[in-house]
C-alpha positions in Angstrom: 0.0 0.0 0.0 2.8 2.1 0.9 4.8 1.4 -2.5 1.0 2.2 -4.3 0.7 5.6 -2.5 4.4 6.3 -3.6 3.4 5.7 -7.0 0.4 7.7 -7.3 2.3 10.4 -5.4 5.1 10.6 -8.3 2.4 10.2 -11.4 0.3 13.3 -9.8 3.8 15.0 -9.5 4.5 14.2 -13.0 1.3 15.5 -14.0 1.6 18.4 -12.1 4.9 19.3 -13.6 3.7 18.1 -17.4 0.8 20.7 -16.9 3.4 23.3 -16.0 6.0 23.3 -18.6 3.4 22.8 -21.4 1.4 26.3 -19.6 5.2 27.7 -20.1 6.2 26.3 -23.4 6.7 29.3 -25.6 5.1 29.4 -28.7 8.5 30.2 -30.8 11.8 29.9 -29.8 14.6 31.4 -31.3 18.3 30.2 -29.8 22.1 29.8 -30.4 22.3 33.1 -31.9 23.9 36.6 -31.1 21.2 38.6 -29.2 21.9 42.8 -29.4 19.2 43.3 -27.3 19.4 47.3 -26.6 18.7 47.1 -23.2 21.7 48.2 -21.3 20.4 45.7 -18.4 21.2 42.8 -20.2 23.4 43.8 -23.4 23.0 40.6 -25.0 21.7 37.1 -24.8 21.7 33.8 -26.8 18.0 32.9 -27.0 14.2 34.9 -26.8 10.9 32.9 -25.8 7.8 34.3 -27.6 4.5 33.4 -26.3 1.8 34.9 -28.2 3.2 38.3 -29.4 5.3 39.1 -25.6 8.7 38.1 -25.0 8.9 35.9 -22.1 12.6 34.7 -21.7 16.1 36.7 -22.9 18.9 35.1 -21.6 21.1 31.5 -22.8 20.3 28.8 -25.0 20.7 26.6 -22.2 18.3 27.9 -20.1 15.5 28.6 -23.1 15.7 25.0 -23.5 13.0 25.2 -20.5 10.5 26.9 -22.9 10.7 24.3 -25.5 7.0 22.6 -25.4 5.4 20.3 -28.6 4.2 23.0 -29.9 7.0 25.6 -29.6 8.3 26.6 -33.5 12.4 26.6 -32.2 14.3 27.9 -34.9 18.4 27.5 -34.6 20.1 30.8 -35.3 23.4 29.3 -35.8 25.1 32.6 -34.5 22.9 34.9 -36.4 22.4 38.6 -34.8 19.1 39.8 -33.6 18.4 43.1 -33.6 15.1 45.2 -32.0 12.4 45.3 -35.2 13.2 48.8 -36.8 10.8 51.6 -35.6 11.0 54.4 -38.2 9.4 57.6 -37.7 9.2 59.2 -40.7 8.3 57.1 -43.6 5.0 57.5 -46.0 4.6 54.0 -46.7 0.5 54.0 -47.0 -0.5 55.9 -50.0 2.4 57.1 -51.3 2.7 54.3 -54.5 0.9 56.6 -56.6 3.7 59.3 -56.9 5.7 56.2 -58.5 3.5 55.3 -61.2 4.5 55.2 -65.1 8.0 55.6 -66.1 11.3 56.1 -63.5 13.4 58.2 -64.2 15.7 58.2 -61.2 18.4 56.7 -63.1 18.8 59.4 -66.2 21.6 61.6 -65.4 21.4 64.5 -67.8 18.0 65.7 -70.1 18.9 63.7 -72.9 18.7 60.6 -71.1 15.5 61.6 -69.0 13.6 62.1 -72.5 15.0 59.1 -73.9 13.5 57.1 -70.9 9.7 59.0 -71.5 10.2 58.2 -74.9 10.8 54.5 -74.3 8.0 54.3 -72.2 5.3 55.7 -74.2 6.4 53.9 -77.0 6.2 50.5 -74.9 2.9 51.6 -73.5 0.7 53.1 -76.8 -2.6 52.5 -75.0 -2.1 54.2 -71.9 -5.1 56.3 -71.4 -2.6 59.1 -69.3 1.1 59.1 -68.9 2.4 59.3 -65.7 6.1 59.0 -64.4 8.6 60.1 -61.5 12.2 60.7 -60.8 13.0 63.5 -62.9 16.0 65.8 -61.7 16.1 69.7 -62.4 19.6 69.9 -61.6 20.7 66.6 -63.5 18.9 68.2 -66.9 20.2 71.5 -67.0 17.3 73.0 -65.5 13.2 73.5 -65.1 12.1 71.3 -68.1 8.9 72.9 -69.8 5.5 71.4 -70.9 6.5 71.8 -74.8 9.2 69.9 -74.2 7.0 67.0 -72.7 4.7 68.1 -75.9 7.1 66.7 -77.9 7.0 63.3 -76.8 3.1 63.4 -75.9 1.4 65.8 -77.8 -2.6 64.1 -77.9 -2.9 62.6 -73.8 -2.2 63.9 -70.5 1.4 63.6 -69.3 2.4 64.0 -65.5 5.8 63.3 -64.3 6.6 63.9 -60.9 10.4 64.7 -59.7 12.9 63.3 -57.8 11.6 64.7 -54.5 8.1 63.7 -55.5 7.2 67.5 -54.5 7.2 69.0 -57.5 5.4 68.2 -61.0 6.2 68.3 -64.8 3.0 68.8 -67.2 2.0 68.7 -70.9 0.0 70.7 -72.5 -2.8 68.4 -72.2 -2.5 68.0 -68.2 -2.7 71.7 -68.0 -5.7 71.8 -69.6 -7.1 69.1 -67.8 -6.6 70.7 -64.8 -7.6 74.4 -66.0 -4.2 76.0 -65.3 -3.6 79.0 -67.3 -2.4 82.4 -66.6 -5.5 83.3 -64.5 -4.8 80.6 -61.6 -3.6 81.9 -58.7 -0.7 80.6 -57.2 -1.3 79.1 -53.6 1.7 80.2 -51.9 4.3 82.2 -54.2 7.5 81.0 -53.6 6.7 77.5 -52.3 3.3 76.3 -53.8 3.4 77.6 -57.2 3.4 77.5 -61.1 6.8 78.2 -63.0 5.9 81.0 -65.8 7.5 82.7 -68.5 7.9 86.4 -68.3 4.3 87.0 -69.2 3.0 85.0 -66.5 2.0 81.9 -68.4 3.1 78.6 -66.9 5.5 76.7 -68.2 4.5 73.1 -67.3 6.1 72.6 -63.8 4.4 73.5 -60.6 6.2 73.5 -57.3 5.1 71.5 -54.2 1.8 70.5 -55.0 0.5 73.2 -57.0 0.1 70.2 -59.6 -2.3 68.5 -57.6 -5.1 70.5 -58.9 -4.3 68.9 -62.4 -3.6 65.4 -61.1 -6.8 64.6 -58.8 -9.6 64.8 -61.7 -7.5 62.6 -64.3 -5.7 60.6 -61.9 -6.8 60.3 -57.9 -8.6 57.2 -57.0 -8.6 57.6 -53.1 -9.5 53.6 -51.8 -8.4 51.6 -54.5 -4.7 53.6 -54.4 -4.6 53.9 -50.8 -5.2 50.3 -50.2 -2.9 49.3 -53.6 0.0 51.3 -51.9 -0.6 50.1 -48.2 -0.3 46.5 -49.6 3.2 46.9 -51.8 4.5 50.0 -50.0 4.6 47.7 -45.9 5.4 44.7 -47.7 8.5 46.2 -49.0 9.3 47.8 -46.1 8.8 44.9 -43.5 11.4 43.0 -45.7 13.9 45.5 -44.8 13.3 44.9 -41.1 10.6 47.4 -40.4 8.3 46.7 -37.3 6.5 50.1 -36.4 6.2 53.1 -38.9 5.0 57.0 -38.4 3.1 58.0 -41.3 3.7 61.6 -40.6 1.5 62.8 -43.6 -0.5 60.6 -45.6 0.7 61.3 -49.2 -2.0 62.4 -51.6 -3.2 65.0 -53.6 -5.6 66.4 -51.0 -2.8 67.4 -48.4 -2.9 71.1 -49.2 -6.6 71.4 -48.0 -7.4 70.5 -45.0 -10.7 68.8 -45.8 -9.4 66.6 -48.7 -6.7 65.9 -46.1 -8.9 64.4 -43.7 -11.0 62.2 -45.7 -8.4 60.6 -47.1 -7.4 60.2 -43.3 -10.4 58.5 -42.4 -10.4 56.4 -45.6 -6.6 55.5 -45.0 -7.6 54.3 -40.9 -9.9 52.4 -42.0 -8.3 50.7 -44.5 -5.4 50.3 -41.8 -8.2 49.1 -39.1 -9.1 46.2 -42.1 -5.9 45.1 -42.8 -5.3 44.9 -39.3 -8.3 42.8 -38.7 -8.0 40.0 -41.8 -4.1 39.9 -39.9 -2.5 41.6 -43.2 -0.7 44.2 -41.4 2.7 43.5 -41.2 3.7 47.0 -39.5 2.3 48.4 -36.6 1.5 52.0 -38.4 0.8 54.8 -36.3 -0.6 58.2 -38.4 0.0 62.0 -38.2 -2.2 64.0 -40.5 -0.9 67.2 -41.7 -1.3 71.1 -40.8 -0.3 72.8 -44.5 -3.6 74.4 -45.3 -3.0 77.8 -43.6 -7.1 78.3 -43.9 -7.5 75.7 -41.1 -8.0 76.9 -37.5 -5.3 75.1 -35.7 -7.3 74.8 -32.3 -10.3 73.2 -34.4 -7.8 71.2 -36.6 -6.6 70.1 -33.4 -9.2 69.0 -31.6 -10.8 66.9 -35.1 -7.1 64.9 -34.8 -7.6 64.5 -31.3 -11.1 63.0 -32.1 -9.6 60.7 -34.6 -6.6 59.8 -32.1 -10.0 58.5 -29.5 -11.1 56.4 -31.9 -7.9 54.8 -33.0 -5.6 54.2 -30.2 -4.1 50.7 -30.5 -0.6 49.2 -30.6 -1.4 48.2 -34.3 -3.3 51.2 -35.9 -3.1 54.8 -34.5 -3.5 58.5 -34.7 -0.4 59.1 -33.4 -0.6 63.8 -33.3 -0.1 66.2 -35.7 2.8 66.6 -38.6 3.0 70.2 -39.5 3.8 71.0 -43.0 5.3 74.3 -43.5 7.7 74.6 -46.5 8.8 72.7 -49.6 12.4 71.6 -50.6 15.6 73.0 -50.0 16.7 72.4 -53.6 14.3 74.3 -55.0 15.0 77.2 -52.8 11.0 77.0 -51.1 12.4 76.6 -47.9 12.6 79.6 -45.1 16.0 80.5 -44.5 18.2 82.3 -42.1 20.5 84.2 -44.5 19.8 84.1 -48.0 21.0 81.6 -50.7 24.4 82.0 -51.9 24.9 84.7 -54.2 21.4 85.7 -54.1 19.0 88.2 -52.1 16.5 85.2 -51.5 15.6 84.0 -48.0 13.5 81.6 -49.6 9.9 81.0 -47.9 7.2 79.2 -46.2 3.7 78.2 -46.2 2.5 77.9 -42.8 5.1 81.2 -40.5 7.0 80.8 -37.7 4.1 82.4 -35.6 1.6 79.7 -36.8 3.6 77.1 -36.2 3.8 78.0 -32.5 0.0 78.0 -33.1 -0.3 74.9 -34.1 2.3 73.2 -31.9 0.2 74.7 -28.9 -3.0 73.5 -29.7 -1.7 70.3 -30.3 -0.3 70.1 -27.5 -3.0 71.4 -25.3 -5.0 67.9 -26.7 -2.5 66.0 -25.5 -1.2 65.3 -29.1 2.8 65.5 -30.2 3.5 67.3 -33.5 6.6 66.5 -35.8 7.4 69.4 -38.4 9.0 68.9 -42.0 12.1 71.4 -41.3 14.3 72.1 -43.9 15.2 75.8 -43.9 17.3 76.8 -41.0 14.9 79.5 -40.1 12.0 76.5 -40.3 14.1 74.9 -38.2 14.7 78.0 -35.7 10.9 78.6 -35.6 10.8 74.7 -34.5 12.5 75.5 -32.1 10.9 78.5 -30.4 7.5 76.9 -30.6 8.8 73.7 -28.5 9.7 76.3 -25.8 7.0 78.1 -26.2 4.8 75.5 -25.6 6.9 74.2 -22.8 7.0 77.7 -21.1 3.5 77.2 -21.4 3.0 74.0 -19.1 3.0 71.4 -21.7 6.1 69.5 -20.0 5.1 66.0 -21.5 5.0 66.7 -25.1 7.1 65.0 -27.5 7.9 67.4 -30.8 10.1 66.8 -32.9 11.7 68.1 -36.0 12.0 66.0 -38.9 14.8 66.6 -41.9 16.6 68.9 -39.7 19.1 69.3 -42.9 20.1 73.2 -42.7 20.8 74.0 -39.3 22.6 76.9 -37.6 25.3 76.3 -35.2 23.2 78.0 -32.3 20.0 76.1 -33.4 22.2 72.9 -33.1 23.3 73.6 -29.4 19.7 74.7 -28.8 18.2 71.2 -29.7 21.1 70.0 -27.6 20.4 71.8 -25.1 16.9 71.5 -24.2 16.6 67.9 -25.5 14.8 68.2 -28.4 13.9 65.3 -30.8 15.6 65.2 -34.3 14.7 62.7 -37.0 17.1 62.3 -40.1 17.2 60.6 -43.2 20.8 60.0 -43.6 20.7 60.2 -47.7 19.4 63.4 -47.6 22.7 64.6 -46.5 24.7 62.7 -48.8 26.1 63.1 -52.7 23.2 61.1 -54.0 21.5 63.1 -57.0 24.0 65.4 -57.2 23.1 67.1 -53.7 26.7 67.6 -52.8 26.6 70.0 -56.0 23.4 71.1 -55.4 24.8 72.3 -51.2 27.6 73.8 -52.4 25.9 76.1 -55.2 22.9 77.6 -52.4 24.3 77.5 -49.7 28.3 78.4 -49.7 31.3 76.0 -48.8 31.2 77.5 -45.5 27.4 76.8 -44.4 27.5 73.5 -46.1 31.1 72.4 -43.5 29.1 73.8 -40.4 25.0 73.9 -41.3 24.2 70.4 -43.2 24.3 66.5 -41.9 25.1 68.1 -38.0 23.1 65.3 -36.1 25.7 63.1 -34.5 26.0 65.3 -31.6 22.3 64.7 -30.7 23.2 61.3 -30.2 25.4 61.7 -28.1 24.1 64.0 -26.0 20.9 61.5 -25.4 19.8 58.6 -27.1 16.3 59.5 -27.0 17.1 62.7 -29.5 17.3 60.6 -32.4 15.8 59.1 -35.3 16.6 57.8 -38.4 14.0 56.9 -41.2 14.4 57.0 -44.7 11.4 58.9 -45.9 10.4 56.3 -48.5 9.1 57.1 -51.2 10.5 60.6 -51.1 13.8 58.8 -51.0 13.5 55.6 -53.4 11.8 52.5 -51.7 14.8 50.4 -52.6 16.8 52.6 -49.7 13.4 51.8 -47.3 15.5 48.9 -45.2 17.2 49.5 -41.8 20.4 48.5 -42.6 20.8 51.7 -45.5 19.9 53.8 -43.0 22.6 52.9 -40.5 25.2 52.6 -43.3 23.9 56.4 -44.5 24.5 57.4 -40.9 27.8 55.6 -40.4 29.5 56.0 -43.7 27.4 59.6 -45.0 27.4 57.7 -48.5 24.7 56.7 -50.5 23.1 53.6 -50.5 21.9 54.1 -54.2 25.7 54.7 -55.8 28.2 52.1 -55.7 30.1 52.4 -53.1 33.1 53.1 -54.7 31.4 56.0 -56.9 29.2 57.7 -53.7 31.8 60.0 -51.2 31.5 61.0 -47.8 29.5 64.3 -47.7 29.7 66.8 -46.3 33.6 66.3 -45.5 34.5 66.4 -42.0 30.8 65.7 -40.5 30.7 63.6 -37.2 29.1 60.0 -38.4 27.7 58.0 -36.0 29.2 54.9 -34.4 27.1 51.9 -35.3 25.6 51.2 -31.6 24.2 54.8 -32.1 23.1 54.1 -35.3 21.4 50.7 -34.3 19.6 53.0 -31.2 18.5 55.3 -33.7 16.5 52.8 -35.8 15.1 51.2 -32.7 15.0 52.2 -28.6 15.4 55.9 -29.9 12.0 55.9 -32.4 10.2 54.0 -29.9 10.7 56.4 -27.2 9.7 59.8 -29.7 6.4 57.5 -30.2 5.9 57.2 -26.7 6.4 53.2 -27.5 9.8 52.6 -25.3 7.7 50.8 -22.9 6.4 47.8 -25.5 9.1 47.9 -28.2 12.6 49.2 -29.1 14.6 46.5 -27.4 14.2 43.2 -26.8 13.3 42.8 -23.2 10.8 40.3 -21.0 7.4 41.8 -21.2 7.5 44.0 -24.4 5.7 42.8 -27.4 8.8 40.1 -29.7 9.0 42.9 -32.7 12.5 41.5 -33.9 14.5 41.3 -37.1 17.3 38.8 -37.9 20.5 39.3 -40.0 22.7 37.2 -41.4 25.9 39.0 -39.2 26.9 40.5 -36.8 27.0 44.4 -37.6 28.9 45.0 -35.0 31.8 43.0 -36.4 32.3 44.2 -39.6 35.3 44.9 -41.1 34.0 47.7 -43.2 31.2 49.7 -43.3 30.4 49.1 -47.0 29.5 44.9 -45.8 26.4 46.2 -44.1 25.2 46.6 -47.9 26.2 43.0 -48.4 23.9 41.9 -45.0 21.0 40.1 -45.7 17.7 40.3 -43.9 16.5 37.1 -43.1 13.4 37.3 -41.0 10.8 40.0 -39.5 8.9 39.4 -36.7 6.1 41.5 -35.7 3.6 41.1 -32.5 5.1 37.5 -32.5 4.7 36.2 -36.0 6.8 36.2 -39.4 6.2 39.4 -41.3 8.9 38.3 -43.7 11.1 35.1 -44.1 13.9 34.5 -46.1 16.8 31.9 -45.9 16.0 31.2 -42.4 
């Protein structure tokens, strides 16, 4: 009786201990790899535990073997690195596909080439109702191009081709018509939303940061069916480059220079997001800022109709995450606000939405509790940045979370300042590199001297505090193929294009701070996660946050040379737990 009771001791311990480790079993397990966690706590591991989409174990392979159930996927990383999953803050990957319709012409270097490549394509493509295109460069073709030289090519259908900074637009004849632009249409904003004329005040056939969009909407603009096309291609893309959480700061479409075409297409864009989300085709967790750059709004009501949209989506998957003001153009075409004027000239440039509306905005923002990011090219954009942050600080809001995105032209004392009072930068590294001839382009507008001591300053945010910075790639304003983590951390470590060969692209500007790697690699992960208020859930791999990880085929932090991060491979996304993206794992 005695042995009997032993026995059925031992089988309900067994039991007990059965019923245990299957309640602990993780559902994957990923071990024997090289674990760059970012959580100065615990540096690095061997092995992560996933059970449903939380991280429940980071520490060695030995002891993960604990969480290894029947069920538990176990994948053997055979020393592979595992990184955070890359949180970007500044990338339009939802409706932005349109702009890159038609023919590309991001690789023609000069005019003759760029018309060759138009040619080709409408050749190749007779029955195309419209033509449409992107990647033309003003500064690579001598200049503006005109609408009779598009005429030439397409004289009898609409022809739109968008540029290289997908801001500005170059029209035929026929898309002028279509869109009523003569000599009688007003120019929104001279200087940075306009149409370029001839001396009689007829346009030519290019309008400047969205002026175009009146021509483009009734020929072109489908709102749901482009919106939902680009979500799909655009976050697959990107979530094979490592991408885990994205800002929208702006959806990208023709209505973002009015406010209520603006927030339509917000609504229809969250709840195409909110969809996705629910069939599980979201492979990013996609936060959204919708834009101030209609100067007609009221910022306090603007406000408080983003704040409404924010109540309604709030989740770790879908949200509206505050307000992204919008108040200038590019910086190559001179529609940026600037401090001194462009070299050799008398022009300071200009803005849509002033200085003194921006604090406007950035105050009624964050009196609703929302965080604005502002496109800030110009370094008197940048300055007014600045002083509405204070402002709004001065004024009680202790908690908020501005930023300003770009930050590409920056005075010396506007550099300190954001040092200073810890203010949140995001960069895209290319921006600031030789790519398209901006090295050129620098050097003509802005002087040797600004270019050495204004342009690519951002290293010294970093390490003043990681939290400061960001680093995103702006896709599609910078080409998708640049949308993956690992170009951004080579652009910020090496300040060389990831679209040249690296033997052809050169450090630029010369003498600018890069970034060590381990900034770099905080910049694309705990640093974003904190300016989205995330650095509780995601950002580094940590017990309790949600298993958002990607997983390379090296170890970064090994390399020999810089240029071998454009040789690493991405092998696997995760996102809230699952596969995202999976290739030669």
């Amino acid at each position: 009786m005695r042995y009997l009771g032993l026995l059925t001791a031992s089988m309900m311990l067994l039991a007990t201990m059965s019923a245990s480790q299957s309640q602990e079993a993780a559902d994957l397990l990923l071990t024997n790899g090289f674990v760059y966690t970012v959580n100065e706590g615990q540096p690095k591991a061997e092995a992560i535990a996933v059970r449903g989409n939380e991280i429940v174990f980071v520490g060695s392979a030995e002891d993960a073997r604990a969480y290894a159930g029947d069920g538990t996927e176990i994948v053997d990383l055979a020393g592979k690195m595992v990184l955070p999953g890359y949180v970007s803050t500044h990338d339009h990957i939802i409706g932005a596909a349109w702009v890159n319709q038609g023919v590309d012409l991001n690789s023609a270097t000069n005019k003759e080439e760029t018309l060759q490549l138009i040619r080709d394509y409408v050749e190749a493509n007779p029955d195309l109702p419209i033509v449409l295109g992107q990647g033309y460069n003003p500064g690579l073709m001598g200049g503006i191009p005109t609408a009779a030289e598009l005429d030439e090519i397409v004289p009898d259908k609409v022809a739109l081709i968008i540029d290289w900074t997908l801001h500005n637009a170059w029209l035929n004849t026929k898309a002028l018509e279509a869109g009523n632009i003569t000599k009688d249409t007003p120019d929104p904003t001279p200087g940075v939303n306009y149409w370029v004329r001839d001396e009689e005040g007829n346009p030519t056939g290019v309008g400047m940061e969205g002026a175009w969009f009146a021509a483009y909407i009734p020929v072109a603009w489908d709102a749901e069916k482009m919106i939902s096309e680009s979500r799909a291609k655009l976050q697959a893309q990107a979530a094979a480059g490592g991408m885990t959480t994205v800002l929208v700061p702006q959806i990208v479409t023709p209505n973002v220079t009015n406010a209520p075409g603006m927030f339509k297409d917000a609504e229809t864009t969250m709840k195409i997001l909110t969809a996705a989300n629910e069939a599980g085709e979201l492979p990013i967790r996609t936060f959204v800022s919708p834009s101030y750059k209609d100067v007609s709004a009221d910022p306090v009501e603007f406000a408080e109709r983003v704040r409404d949209m924010a109540d309604r989506y709030k989740g770790d998957m879908v949200r509206v995450h505050g307000i992204k003001l919008h108040p200038e153009g590019t910086w190559s075409g001179m529609g940026v606000l600037m401090l001194e004027p462009f070299e050799g000239t008398d022009n300071y440039g200009a803005s849509v939405v002033s200085p003194d509306l921006m604090k406007e905005v950035v105050l009624a923002a964050n009196a609703q509790g929302l965080d604005v990011v502002s496109h800030a090219e110009g370094s008197a954009t940048v300055r007014g940045m600045i002083d509405a942050i204070l402002a709004s600080r001065e004024a009680g809001n202790t908690d908020e979370r501005n930023a300003i995105h770009h930050f590409q032209i920056v005075h010396p004392d506007d550099q300190q300042r954001v040092i200073d009072n810890r203010i949140p930068v995001n960069v895209t590294p290319i921006f600031s590199t030789d790519w398209a001839g901006q090295d050129t382009d620098y050097k003509k507008l802005l002087g040797g001297e600004r270019v050495l001591n204004y342009v690519g300053q951002y290293a010294k945010a970093a390490d003043a505090d990681w939290r400061m910075l960001s680093i995103s790639a702006d896709s599609p304003s910078s080409p998708m193929s640049n949308v993956g983590m690992l170009n951004q951390i080579y652009g910020a470590v090496s300040f060389k294009s990831t679209l040249q060969p690296p033997e052809v692209s050169k450090p630029f500007p010369p003498g600018a701070q890069h970034l060590t790697i381990e900034q770099a690699i905080k910049a694309v992960t705990i640093g974003p996660a904190w300016q989205l208020r995330m650095e509780d859930k995601i950002g580094s791999i940590e017990v309790g946050k949600l298993a958002d990880f990607v997983i390379l085929d090296r170890n970064i932090l090994e390399l020999d040379d810089p240029e071998e991060l454009l040789e690493t491979r991405v092998l696997a996304t995760i996102m809230d737990g699952a596969f995202r993206h999976r290739d030669g794992l």
